[in-house]
C-alpha positions, 0 to 999 in steps of 0.5 A, spaced: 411 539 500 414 532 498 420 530 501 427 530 498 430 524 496 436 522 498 442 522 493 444 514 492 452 513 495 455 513 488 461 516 485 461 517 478 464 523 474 465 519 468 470 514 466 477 515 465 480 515 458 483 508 456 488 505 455 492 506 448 492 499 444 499 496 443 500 497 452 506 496 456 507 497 462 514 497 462 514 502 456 509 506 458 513 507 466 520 509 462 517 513 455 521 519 460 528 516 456 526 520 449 523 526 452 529 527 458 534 522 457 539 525 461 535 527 467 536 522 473 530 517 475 533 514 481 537 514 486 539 508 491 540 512 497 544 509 502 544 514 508 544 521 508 548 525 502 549 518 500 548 515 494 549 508 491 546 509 485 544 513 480 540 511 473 538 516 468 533 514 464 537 512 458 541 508 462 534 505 465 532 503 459 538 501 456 538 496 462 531 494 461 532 491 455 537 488 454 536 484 461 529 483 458 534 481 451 538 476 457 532 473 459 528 471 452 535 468 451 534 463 457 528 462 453 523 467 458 517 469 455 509 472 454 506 469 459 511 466 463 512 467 470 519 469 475 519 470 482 523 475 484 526 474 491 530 482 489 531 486 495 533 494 495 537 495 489 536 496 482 536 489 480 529 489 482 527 494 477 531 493 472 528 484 472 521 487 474 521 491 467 524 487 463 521 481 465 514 486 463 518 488 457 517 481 455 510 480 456 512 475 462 509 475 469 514 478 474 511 477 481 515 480 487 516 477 493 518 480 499 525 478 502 523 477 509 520 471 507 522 464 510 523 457 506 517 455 507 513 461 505 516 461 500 516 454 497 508 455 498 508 460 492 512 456 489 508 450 489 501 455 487 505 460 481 509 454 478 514 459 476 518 459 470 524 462 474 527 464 482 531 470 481 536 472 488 539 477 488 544 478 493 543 476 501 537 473 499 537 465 501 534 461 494 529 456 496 531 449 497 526 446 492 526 450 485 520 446 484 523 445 477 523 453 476 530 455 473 534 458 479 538 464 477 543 467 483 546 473 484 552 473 480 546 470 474 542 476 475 548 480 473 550 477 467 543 478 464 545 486 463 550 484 458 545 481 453 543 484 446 537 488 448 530 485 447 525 490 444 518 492 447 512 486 446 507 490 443 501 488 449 495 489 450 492 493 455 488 487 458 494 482 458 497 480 464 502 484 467 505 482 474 502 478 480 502 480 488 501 476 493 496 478 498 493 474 505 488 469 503 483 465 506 485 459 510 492 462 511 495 461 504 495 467 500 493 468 493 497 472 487 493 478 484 493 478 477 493 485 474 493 487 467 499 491 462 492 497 463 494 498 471 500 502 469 495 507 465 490 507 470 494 509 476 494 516 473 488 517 475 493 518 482 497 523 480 492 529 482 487 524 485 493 523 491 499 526 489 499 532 485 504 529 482 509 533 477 515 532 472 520 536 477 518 531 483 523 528 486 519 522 491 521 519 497 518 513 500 519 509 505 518 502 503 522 497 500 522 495 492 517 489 493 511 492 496 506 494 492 505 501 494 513 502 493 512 499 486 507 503 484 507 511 488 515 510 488 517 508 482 512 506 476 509 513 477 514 518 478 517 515 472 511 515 468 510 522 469 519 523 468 519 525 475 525 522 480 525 516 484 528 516 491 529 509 495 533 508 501 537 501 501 540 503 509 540 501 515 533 504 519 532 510 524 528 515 527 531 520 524 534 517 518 528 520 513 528 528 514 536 527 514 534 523 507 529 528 505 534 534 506 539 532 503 536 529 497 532 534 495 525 531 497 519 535 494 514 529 496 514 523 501 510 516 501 510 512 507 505 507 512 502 510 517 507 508 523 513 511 519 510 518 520 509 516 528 516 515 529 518 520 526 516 525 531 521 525 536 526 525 530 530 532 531 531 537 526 524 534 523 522 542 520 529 543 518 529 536 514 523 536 511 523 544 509 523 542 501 517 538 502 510 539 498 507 534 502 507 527 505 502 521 502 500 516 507 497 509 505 497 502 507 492 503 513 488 509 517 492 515 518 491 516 526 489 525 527 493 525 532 499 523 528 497 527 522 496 533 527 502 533 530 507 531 523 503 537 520 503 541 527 511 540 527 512 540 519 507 544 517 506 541 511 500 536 510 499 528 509 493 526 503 491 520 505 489 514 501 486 507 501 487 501 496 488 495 496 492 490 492 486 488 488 485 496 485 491 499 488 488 506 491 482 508 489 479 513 494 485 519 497 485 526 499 490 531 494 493 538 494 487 538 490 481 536 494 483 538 502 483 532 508 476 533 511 475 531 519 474 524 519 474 522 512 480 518 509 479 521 501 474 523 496 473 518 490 478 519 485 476 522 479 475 517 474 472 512 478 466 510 479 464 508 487 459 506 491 457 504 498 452 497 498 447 495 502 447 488 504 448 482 500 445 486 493 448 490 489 444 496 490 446 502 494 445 505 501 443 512 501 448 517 502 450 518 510 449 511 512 453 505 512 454 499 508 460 496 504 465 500 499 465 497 491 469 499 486 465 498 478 468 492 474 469 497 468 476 501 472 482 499 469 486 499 475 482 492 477 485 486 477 484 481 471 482 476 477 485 471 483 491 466 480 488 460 480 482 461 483 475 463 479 471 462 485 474 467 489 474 472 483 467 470 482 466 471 489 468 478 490 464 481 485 457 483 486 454 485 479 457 491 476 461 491 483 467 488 485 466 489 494 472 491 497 471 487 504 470 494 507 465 498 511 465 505 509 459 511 508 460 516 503 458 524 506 453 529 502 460 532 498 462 523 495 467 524 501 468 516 505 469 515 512 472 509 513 469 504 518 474 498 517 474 491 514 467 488 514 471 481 517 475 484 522 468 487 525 467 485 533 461 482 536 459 486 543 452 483 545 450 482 538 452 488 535 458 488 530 463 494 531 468 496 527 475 496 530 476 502 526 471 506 529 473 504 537 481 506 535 478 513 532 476 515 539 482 513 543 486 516 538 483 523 540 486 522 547 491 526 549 494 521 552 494 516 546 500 515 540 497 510 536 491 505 540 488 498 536 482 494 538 480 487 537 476 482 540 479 477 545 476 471 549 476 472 557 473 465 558 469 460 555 464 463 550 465 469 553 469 475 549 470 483 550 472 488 546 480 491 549 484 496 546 491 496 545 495 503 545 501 506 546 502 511 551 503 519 549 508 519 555 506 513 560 500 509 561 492 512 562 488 510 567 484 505 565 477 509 568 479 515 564 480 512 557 473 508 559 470 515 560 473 518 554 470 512 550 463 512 553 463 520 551 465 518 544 462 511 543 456 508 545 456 503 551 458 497 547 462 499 542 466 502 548 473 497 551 471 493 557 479 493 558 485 497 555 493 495 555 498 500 555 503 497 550 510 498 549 509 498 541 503 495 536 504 489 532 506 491 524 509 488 519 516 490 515 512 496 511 509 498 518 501 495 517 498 493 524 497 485 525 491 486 527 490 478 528 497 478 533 493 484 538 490 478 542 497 476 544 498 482 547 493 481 553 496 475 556 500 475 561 507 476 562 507 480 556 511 487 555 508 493 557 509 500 556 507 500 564 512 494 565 
């Protein structure tokens, strides 16, 4: 009998439908403005059962265009760029759209920025304008840009309206800035098209619905707040929710139960905190379900938020070259030690070494996604090398390690450049923090590589304790029955809290720190 071959890692359903021709993308994110025009598209929230603002989508788009109408008349046009140094207020969608509705280049950035961060950006976009909104310090060199302060943002609503630039799907449309080789981070370049292709999203993750009122998490400026909680909800004349307020624990369920939330977007590290918030079932008892992105959802987080809630997290990967590509949804269930099936649309695949062709299903190698998506980027800002190098073929390789089951579901192993080495061997920190992960004693754990001494270096997991620290001997004996024996910690530190951004992504580069002595334990 001749052996069954086994099925390549590929998924391929057939492409999505394209683009329409005129796009744009700010047209495209407000056509709810003819079909409901009275219905609220957002509201920024400042505490529970406090609003601070409220916009339908008439009004929305009102604003829009004749702040794009303000800015054409300072001279702004296709192709320009303007850094928006905007927080949590609806300025930042108002100068993000209409800048789009021109055909220029909006390109957010995040507030908590420090001078010289931001004059490197400066200094890379050759921006036509800086716009600040309020509490926001503007650069001390503009580097020729035009420089608009708060009271200037606001005197761009009072223009005559501008109209929407007919696009083109491939056009420009918005630059994020993302970590980049050598330290210096490097704009992304996405077309008008990226708005159409996020419907791929809406049941691929989201099981999203005009009657949805979205929650997230995050601020305005970051790419998963930009796209999951604004520009899809009004693509599909939904409700935005934003919290512009001060942080708490138990400030998200308080939100979600008086504000009506029907579906919550979060990072990973929002979700962990809330579980000791009180009154976490009563808070989110409207809810639908909770979306998580941003990195790897640990189980044991998952489990105890849906234990308590009983309302389930879909979890998704992207990144900031493609958005999210690969998520769980309503519409295809989580599976135990997966991070989401490809979203229909998409084609994806797992490729071996170096080439462009695929490993069987089952073994491991690097996640790509087919240059024909639309939600890819045009391109790095300013650096064709770079772009050329991530592309393999017909495949942009996302940098990360990732093997695909029988049925397209994808394990995520981690970043092909945060790999360990033990004896040799590379390991994904992804695969060690899935093992701790699933010690009742564990909330949340890390791993990474550090130097004991010269030349010599061991694998260490962080964690934060569930109740107070482990004995080192038992989680050593947790690993060794889950991980081989050099994939398993030499040493493990209890730590008061992992190293994570503003929008709650682990530091990874920052864990090494931890370890040395005189730092704040959990144990201390």
């Amino acid at each position: 009998m001749t052996p069954a071959v086994p099925l390549p890692a590929i998924f391929d359903e057939g492409p999505f439908a394209p683009a329409p021709r005129p796009f744009n993308l700010a047209a495209h994110a407000l056509a709810a403005a003819d079909l409901t025009p009275g219905k609220v598209a957002l509201e920024i929230l400042a505490g529970p059962g406090e609003v601070a603002e409220t916009w339908t989508y008439a009004r929305l788009r009102g604003a829009v265009l004749r702040t794009a109408g303000g800015l054409a008349a300072l001279g702004v046009g296709p192709g320009d760029r303007l850094l928006l140094r905007i927080g949590n207020s609806a300025d930042f969608p108002l100068l993000f759209f209409a800048a789009n509705a021109l055909g220029a280049i909006p390109v957010p950035t995040s507030t908590a920025l420090t001078p010289p961060e931001v004059a490197v950006l400066v200094e890379d976009l050759a921006p036509s304008a800086i716009l600040c909104g309020e509490g926001v310090t503007p650069p001390p060199d503009p580097m020729g840009a035009t420089l608009l302060l708060p009271a200037d943002v606001a005197r761009l609503r009072d223009a005559a309206p501008a109209d929407f630039a007919a696009t083109d799907p491939d056009d420009p449309a918005y630059i994020l800035y993302t970590s980049g080789s050598g330290g210096r981070p490097k704009g992304v370049t996405h077309a008008q098209r990226a708005a159409w292709a996020r419907r791929m999203m809406w049941d691929g993750w989201y099981g999203l619905t005009a009657d949805d009122r979205v929650l997230h998490a995050g601020a305005f400026n970051w790419a998963y707040t930009l796209g999951a909680g604004l520009m899809d909800p009004w693509a599909a004349g939904a409700t935005a929710l934003i919290y512009a307020g001060p942080p708490g624990r138990g400030v998200w369920p308080a939100l979600a139960r008086a504000h009506g939330a029907t579906i919550f977007a979060a990072a990973p590290g929002v979700y962990r905190q809330m579980l000791d918030a009180p009154d976490l079932a009563q808070g989110f008892a409207r809810l639908r379900h909770g979306l998580s992105a941003g990195e790897a959802l640990p189980p044991a987080v998952a489990a105890a938020w849906t234990g308590a809630t009983g309302k389930q997290i879909y979890e998704a990967i992207g990144m900031t070259e493609v958005s999210t590509y690969v998520s769980f949804s309503p519409a295809s269930p989580p599976v135990p030690g997966h991070v989401g099936r490809p979203q229909p649309g998409r084609r994806i695949a797992i490729l071996a070494g170096e080439g462009e062709t695929p490993v069987a299903r089952g073994e491991e190698g690097l996640l790509a996604v087919s240059r024909r998506d639309p939600g890819l980027m045009l391109g790095y800002w300013r650096r064709p090398e770079e772009t050329a190098a991530a592309m393999r073929g017909e495949w942009f390789v996302t940098g990360d390690r990732a093997r695909m089951d029988a049925s397209g579901a994808i394990a995520h192993l981690g970043r092909a450049g945060d790999l360990m080495n033990a004896g040799g061997y590379r390991v994904s920190p992804a695969e060690v923090e899935a093992a701790l992960a699933l010690h009742p004693g564990v909330a949340e754990a890390a791993a990474a590589e550090i130097p004991v001494r010269d030349g010599v270096t061991v694998i260490a997991a962080f964690y934060v304790p569930a109740a107070g620290p482990v004995p080192s001997e038992d989680l050593a004996a947790h690993c060794a029955a889950r991980l081989a024996r050099y994939k398993t910690p030499r040493v493990f530190y209890p730590v008061a809290a992992l190293p994570r951004t503003a929008n709650g992504k682990l530091r990874r580069a920052d864990l090494a720190a931890l370890a040395r002595p005189g730092f704040h334990t959990a144990s201390a």
